[in-house]
Structures are given as structure tokens and as C-alpha cells.
N, C-alpha and C positions, 0 to 999 in steps of 0.2 A: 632599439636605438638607445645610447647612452642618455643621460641627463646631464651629460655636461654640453656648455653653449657651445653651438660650432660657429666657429670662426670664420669671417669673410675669404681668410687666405691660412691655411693650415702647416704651418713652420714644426717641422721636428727641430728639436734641442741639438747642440752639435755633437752632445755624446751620445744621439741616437742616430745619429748618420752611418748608414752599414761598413763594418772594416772588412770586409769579405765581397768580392762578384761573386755572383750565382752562375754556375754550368748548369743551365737545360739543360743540355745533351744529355746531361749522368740521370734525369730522370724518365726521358724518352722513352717508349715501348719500343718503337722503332727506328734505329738510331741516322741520321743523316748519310748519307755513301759518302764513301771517301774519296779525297781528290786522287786524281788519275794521273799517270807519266802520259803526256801526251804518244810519247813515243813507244812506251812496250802497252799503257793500257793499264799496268799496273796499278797500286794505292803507292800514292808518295812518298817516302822516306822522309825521315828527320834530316838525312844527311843528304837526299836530295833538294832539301828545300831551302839549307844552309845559306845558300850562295844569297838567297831571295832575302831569307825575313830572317830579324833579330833570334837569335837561341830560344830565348824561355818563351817570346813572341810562339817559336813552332811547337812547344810543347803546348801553350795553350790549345795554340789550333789542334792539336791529333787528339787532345785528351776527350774523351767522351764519355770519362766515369767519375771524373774528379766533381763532387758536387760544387763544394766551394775554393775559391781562391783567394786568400789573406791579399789585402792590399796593400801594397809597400806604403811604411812610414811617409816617407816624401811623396808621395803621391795622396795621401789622406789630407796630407799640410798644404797641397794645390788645391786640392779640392775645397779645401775651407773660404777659400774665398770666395767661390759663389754655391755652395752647399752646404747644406741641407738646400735645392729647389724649392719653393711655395708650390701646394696644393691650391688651386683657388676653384671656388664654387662659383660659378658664373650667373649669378642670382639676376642680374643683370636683362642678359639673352632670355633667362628662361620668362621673365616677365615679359619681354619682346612677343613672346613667339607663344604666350601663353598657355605653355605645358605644364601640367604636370610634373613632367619628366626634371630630373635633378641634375644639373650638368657641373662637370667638375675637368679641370685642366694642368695636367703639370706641366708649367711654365719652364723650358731651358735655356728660355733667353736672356738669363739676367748674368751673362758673363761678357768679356769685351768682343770674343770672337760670334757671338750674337746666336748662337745656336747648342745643341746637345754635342755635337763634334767633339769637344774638348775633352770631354770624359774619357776618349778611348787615346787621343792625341798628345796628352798627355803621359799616360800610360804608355804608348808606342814609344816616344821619346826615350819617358826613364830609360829606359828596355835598350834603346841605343845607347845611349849614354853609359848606361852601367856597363855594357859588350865594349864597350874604349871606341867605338867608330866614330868616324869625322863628319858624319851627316846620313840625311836621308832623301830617298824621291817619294815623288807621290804625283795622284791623277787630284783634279778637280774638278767638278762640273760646275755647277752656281758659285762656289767659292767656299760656302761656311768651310769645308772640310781641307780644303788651304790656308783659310784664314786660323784656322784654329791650329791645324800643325806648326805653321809659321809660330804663332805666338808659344807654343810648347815647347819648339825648336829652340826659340831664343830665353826662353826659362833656364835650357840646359846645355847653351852655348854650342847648341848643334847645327850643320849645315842643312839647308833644306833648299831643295828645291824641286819647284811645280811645273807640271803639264797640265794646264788647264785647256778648256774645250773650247777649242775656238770662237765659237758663236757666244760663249759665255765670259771670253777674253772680251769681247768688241760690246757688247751689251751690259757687262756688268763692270766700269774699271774702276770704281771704288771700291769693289771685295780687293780685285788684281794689287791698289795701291796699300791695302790695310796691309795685304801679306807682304809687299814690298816694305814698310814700314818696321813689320818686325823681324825683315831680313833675310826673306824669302827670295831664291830668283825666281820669276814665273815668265814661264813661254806656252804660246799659243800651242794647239796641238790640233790636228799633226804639222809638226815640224820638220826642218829640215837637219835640228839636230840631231839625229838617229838614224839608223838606217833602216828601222821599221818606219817611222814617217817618212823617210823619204819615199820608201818603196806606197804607203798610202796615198802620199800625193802624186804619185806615179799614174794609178789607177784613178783616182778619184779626186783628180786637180778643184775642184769646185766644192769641194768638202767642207763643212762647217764642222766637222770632228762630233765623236764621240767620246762618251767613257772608256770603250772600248778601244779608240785609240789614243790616248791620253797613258790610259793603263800600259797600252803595251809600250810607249815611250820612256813610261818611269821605271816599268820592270829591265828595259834593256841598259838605261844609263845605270842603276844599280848593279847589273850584274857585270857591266863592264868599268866600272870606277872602283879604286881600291879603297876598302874603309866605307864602303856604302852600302843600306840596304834599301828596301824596298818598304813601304808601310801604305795600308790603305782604309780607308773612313769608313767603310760597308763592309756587307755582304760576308767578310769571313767570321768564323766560329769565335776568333780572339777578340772580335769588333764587338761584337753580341754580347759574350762574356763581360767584358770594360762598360757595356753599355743597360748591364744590367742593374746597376747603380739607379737607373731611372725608376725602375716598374720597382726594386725594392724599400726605394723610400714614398712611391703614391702609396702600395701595400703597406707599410707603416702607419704612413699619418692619416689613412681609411681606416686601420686598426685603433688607430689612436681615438675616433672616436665611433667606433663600432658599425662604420657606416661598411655597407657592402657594394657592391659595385653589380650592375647586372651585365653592363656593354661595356667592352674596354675595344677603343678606335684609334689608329693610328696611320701615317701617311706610311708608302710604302714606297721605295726608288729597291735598291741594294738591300734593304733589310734592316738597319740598324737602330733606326728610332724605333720601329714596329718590336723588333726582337729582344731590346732593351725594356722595352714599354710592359710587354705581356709578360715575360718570362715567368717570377714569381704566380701569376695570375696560371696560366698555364699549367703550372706543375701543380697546382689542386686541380685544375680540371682532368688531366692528365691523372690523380691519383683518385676523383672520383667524387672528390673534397666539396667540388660548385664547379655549376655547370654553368660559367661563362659563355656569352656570344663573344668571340673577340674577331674585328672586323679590320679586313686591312684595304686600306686606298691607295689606287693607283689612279696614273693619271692615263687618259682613252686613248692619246697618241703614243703612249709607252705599258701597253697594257701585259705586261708577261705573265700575269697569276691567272688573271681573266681571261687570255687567248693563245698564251704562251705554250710549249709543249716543256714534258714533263722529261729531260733527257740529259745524255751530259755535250757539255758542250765548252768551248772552250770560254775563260771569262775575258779577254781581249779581243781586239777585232785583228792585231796581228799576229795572232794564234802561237803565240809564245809564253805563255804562261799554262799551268796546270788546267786539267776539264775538269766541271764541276758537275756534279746532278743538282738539275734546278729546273725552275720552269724557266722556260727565255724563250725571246724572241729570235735567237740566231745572232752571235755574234757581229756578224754583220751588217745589223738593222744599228739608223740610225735617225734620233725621229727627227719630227720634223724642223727646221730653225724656227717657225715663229710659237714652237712650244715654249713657253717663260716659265711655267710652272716648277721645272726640276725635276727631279725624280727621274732622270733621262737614263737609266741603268737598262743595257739589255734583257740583266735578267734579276732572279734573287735567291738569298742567301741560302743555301742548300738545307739549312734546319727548319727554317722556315715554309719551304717548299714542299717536306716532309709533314711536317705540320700541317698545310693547306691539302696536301694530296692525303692524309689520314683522316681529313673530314674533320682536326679539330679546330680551325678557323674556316673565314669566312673571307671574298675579297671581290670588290666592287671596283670598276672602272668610273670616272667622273670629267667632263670635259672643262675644260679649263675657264671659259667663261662662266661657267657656274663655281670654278674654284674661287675665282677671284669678286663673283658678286658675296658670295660666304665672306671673302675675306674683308670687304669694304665694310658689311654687315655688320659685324664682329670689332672690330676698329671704333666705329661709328657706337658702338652700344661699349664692349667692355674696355673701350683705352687703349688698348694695343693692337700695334700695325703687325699682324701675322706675317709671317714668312710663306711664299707662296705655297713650299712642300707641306707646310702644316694646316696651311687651310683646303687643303682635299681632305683632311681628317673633322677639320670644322663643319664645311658642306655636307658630308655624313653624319655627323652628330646633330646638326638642324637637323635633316632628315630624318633623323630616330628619335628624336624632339618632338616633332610634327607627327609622328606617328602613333604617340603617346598621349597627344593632343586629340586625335581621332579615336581614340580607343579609351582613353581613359584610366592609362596605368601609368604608375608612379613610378618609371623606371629611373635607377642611376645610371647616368653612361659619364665617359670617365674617357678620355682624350689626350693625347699627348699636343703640347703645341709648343714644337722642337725648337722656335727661335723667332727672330722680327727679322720685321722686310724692308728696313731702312737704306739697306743698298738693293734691293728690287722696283724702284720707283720708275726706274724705267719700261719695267712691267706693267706696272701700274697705270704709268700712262698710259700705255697702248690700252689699257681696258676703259682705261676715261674717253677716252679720245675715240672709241667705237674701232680702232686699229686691230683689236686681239682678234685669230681666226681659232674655230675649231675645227684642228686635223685628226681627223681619225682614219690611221692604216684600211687600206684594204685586205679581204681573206688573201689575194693575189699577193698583194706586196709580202706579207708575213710568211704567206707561205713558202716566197722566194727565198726569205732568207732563210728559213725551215730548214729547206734543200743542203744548206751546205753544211749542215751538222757533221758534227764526225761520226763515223762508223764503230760502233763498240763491239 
């Protein structure tokens, strides 16, 4: 351990803020499967994906050997406004809960769109913008990753518009009004504006929507609007890349004062906090460097790493978008409505899944009223109103707190906590008010949706 004093909250300087993403992929032993043509089976082309996602957007995605990516000027001078993120030691909790153990949090909620999102929305934006287009679509579940597009969008005078998930249209409409605010249109999903919503609510008139169909609403206004692409907050390779900004300034300003980390825990939906979070961390275990536990959370009614199958499958529920190898649940799984948690993705990000299936993480399911007593917990002791998706990664980090507490070892565990839950308060009541339930799928339900995998 250094000699110099650590700080309550550990701030890198702004000319120590990284000007380069890190590609995991390029140090991979095993590298992720590539996305599929639904229709020949194939790996996807550049020039098939054109129609979908910005130009340099698809090079990011195919690339699997390029280690790092220089960060556009104007995207370094966005960042400056809420980057360098605080490292904070939660000195706090850990008197609470009288461990041992050293707990540490990097906070991404100190931006207007309330969460980590912005790092990659941002970045997707420029990327339109620079290509001369008139806007973009996109899905959202809880909203961060609308709210944050919106606000990026109107940075650079781009059109945007959202497919958000119905139950999270009607439940959340202060995220709905923030994005309306900076300009965004946002429609419930599935809609009736597409003909893959329509064809949803065909089948499945009582639908509270998913990601899955949200996605395929935005992928189809995209491919058929001129000047428009396709942009998404998760799970792909270019998300993780943009989002690796996170895990390389905690690894900094843990360098900075020689502290090492033994557990690094992150919430897990799509991928993008988790994939961001670890990556640096990862490529020393990966090269043999330190031998991390890194632990990912998901929530019990959306469980894809913990019970999901290991396969490709498609990443929309209107089967019009590229198949992915990933663990999921089957496109067609949609959890339950009175899930509030987030993380509602059917499945995760293919690097990731390669990662969990090589044995080098770890990933735990957690029910949601124990998300949310974590999150009250946490609030009540260090200040801040968590975001429901990042307090599945709180709830595990008490838990490995508690463990250390039993045992007796000094561990550091080291936590992402993606953003505030000030527009989840309706969440929240349902957990004050004894309303919240916990749903958890059955083998029967999962497996049904199993069944309709594609055939490879």
C-alpha cells in the first residue's frame, strides 16, 4: 500500500482521463462468434450491416484485434463535463455491516442523464453526425439509455427517436418526459407504428412489451426512413468498447494509489455496465497478471447467464435483426410486469457470454426485493438514491462484505454503481408499501421460450 492519504472519493486529474476505449476482444484467447445473416447462417458483413448502424459504429463492432481506439476530440470535450467519474470508498456501509472487507464504488451518476449510458450515446451520436444523417432510433427499457441518447442527440442536433417498453412507458414517465425534453419522440412499444408491432400486438394483444420488441420497432423505422440509423445502449461489441472508459479510469485511480482490487461486481441486463466495468480488470486476468473474481448480477425474473442457454439466437423478439451467440433466455421471453428492477434484456452481450462460458467470471441471480432492501440500505447509510439496476450489484457486494465479515479477510471488492433512482420512485414505493412481488420464471416457462431458437 502507498503512503500517500486515500481520499474519501479518488478524482483523477483531467489529463489523466483515458483518450483511447480499450477492445477486450483484441486480448481474448477465445474470441466472441460473430453475428449471423439470419437468412444464409453466415457472419455478417460490413456491407450487410450498413443499412442498420453508422460506418465506423460497424467497424468498431467486427474488429476483434484492434486493442485500443483513439477517442474523437469532441467526444473527449463531452466527456469533460462529468469526467473523470469519482472512485468513492464507502467507508460508510463498511462500518454498517462491520467488515473487514474495503468497499469501493464508481459512481456514473453524476451526469444529467443520470446514469453510465451517456458514455456510449454520445459516441454513437458523433458517429451519426459525422456520416451527415438526420437522426437515429433506438429501444429503451427503464429509460437511462433514452434519456441519455436524447440528450446526445440534441448536443449534435440529431433526430432521435425512441421505442420504449410499454410497462416502462406507463410506470416510469418522468425518464419518457426528460427524453421529451431534449427532443426525443418516444412511443410505447409494441406499437402500432411498425409493422413488426403491429404484427406483436397481433399475437399478443395484452403485451407489456419487451426489449425485444422495442428493438425490433427501432431496427425497422431505421431501415426503412431515409438518413437514419439504428443505435443501441447494450450488449453489442461497440457499446462495451465506448463503455470501457468506466473499468479504465476505477484501474487508474486504484493505480493511483496502489490499491488492488480482489472482487470487481457489476449489475448485468445487455452487458454494458458489467463489460465496461471489468474490461481492463479482465485482460490481466486473461494474461495471467491477477487473478480476479469478477461477478456479474442479474436479476431472478430475467435470469439469462444463470439459466439461459449458451446459443445463437436472434437479439429481437421480431426476429429481424442479426443472431447473436449468447446465453438468453429465447427471444421471446418476456419478464414479468411487476419486475421494476431493469435489467429486462433477454439475453447478453456475446463477449461476455464467452467470458462467463470460459470460466473467467462469475454470475449470480438475485430477487428483487432483496435488490431493493440493498438499495434502501445504501441510500440510508452512503447518500445516494441507487438506481434499481445497480443495486443487484450493491446486494452482492453486502454479501461479499458479510462474508469477509465471517471469515475474516480483508478483501477489496470494487462495484460499479451505474446511476440514481430519482425517476424510479415509483419503484420504490411499491417496495415501501409491501406491493413489490418476487417473480421467478419457471424451468417450464424458459424452456418454452428455449424451443423457439433458431436452428444453426
Amino acid at each position: 500500500m502507498s503512503n500517500k492519504t486515500i481520499p474519501y472519493k479518488i478524482y483523477l486529474e483531467e489529463n489523466e482521463m483515458p483518450k483511447a476505449w480499450y477492445n477486450l476482444r483484441a486480448d481474448m484467447k477465445n474470441k466472441p462468434a460473430p453475428l449471423l445473416n439470419p437468412s444464409t447462417k453466415q457472419p455478417m458483413t460490413k456491407d450487410e450491416l450498413k443499412g442498420v448502424f453508422c460506418d465506423e459504429l460497424i467497424t468498431q463492432e467486427l474488429d476483434d484485434t484492434t486493442p485500443y481506439f483513439e477517442i474523437p476530440k469532441e467526444i473527449l470535450e463531452f466527456y469533460k463535463m462529468y469526467r473523470p467519474s469519482p472512485l468513492v470508498r464507502a467507508y460508510r456501509l463498511e462500518e454498517k455491516l462491520n467488515t473487514p472487507a474495503k468497499i469501493y464504488y464508481k459512481f456514473e451518476g453524476n451526469n444529467t442523464s443520470g446514469s453510465h449510458k451517456l458514455n456510449s450515446a454520445i459516441a454513437q451520436a458523433y458517429y451519426a453526425k459525422k456520416q451527415g444523417l438526420k437522426g437515429v432510433t433506438t429501444e429503451t427499457g427503464a429509460g437511462q439509455w433514452g434519456s441519455a441518447l436524447s440528450m446526445a442527440c440534441s448536443y449534435f442536433d440529431l433526430d432521435c427517436k425512441v421505442y420504449m417498453v410499454k410497462v416502462s412507458y406507463e410506470q416510469k414517465p418522468f425518464r419518457r418526459e426528460v427524453m421529451r425534453t431534449y427532443g426525443a419522440s418516444v412511443t410505447p412499444s409494441p406499437s402500432t407504428e411498425t409493422e413488426v408491432g403491429r404484427k406483436i400486438l397481433a399475437t399478443h394483444p395484452q403485451t407489456t412489451g419487451s426489449l425485444g420488441c422495442a428493438i425490433s420497432e427501432a431496427v425497422e423505422k431505421a431501415t426503412t426512413t431515409e438518413g437514419y440509423r439504428y443505435v443501441l445502449g447494450s450488449v453489442l461489441n461497440q457499446v462495451l468498447l465506448h463503455q470501457s472508459i468506466i473499468g479504465l479510469e476505477t484501474k487508474a485511480a486504484l493505480d493511483k494509489y496502489s490499491i488492488i482490487a480482489d472482487i470487481i461486481i457489476g449489475c448485468a441486463g445487455g452487458g454494458s455496465n458489467l463489460g465496461g466495468l471489468i474490461a481492463p480488470f479482465m485482460k490481466e486476468k486473461i494474461k495471467g497478471e491477477r487473478n480476479y473474481r469478477i461477478i456479474a448480477v442479474e436479476p431472478a425474473s430475467c435470469p439469462s447467464l444463470t439459466r439461459g442457454k449458451y446459443a445463437y439466437d436472434f437479439c429481437d423478439t421480431g426476429m429481424i435483426c442479426p443472431l447473436a451467440k449468447m446465453y438468453t433466455l429465447g427471444s421471446n421471453y418476456i419478464p414479468a410486469p411487476n419486475h421494476a428492477g431493469g435489467l429486462r434484456y433477454h439475453g447478453m452481450s456475446s463477449t461476455l457470454s464467452q467470458l462467463y462460458d470460459d470460466g473467467l467470471m462469475e454470475a449470480v441471480s438475485v430477487k428483487q426485493t432483496d435488490v431493493f432492501k440493498a438499495a434502501e440500505e445504501f441510500a440510508r447509510i452512503e447518500g445516494i438514491l441507487p438506481a434499481p439496476e445497480s443495486s443487484h450489484a450493491i446486494k452482492v457486494a453486502i454479501d461479499e462484505a458479510l462474508k469477509c465479515k465471517e471469515t475474516g479477510e480483508e478483501k477489496t471488492i470494487v462495484f460499479g454503481l451505474t446511476g440514481t433512482g430519482y425517476f424510479d420512485m415509483a419503484a420504490y414505493g411499491k417496495y415501501h408499501d409491501g406491493l413489490m412481488e418476487n417473480y421467478i420464471p419457471s424451468d417450464e416457462e424458459i424452456n418454452n421460450s428455449l424451443l423457439q431458437l433458431p436452428t444453426i
